[in-house]
Every structure is written in structure tokens, then in C-alpha cells.
N, C-alpha and C positions, 0 to 999 in steps of 0.2 A: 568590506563594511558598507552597507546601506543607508544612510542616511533620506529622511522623508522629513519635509516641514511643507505643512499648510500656509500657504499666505493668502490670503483673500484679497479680492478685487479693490484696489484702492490703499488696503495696507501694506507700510516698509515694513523691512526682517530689522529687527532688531541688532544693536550692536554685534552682541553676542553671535547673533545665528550669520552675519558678515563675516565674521572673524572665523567661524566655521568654515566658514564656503573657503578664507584666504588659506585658511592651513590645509583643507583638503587636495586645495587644486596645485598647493606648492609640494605636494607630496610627488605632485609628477611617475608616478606611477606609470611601470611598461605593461601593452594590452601582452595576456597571457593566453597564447593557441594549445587545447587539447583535442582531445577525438571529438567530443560533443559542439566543440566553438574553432574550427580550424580557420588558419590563414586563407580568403579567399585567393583566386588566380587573378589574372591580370582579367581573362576572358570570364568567369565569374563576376569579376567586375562591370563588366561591360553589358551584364543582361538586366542588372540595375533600372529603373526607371522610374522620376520624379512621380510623386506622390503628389505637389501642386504643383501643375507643370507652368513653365512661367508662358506669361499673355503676350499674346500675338502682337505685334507693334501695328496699328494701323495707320497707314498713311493716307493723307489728302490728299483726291484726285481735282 
């Protein structure tokens, strides 16, 4: 099941749409691997690469 709710910038979720989100995520739910969406490898894993990679640290010389 899909659930979508718009929340605009500045606006809370209402009670209601709260109390969605508590019962969804308490459904705990196991991810499910078929042909289309399989278990990646360890090394699959590993070719992965940050999207925003994080900032270089600059230090004072």
C-alpha cells in the first residue's frame, strides 16, 4: 500500500495523517526480494556512491 500526502512548506500533518504515519511504521513490515527487486551482494553494495557526498573538512594552516 502507497500512501502520498502533500504537506506544504510551513504546514504540520494533522493529527490524523500522525497517527497514519504511527500505524504504518509500527506494521514493521519485512523488505520482500523477487526476480525484479533481488537482494543486493555485499560487493553490489560496495559500488554504491553518495549522491551528496559529504564536505571536505578544511583546516587552518
Amino acid at each position: 500500500m502507497i500512501v502520498r500526502r502533500v504537506i506544504y512548506e510551513g504546514q504540520k500533518p494533522t493529527p490524523e495523517q500522525i497517527e497514519e504515519i504511527r500505524a504504518l511504521k509500527a506494521q514493521n513490515r519485512p523488505i520482500v526480494y523477487d526476480d525484479e527487486f533481488p537482494e543486493l551482494t555485499d560487493e553490489e553494495l560496495k559500488e554504491f556512491k553518495r549522491v551528496n557526498p559529504l564536505p571536505q573538512k578544511k583546516f587552518a594552516s
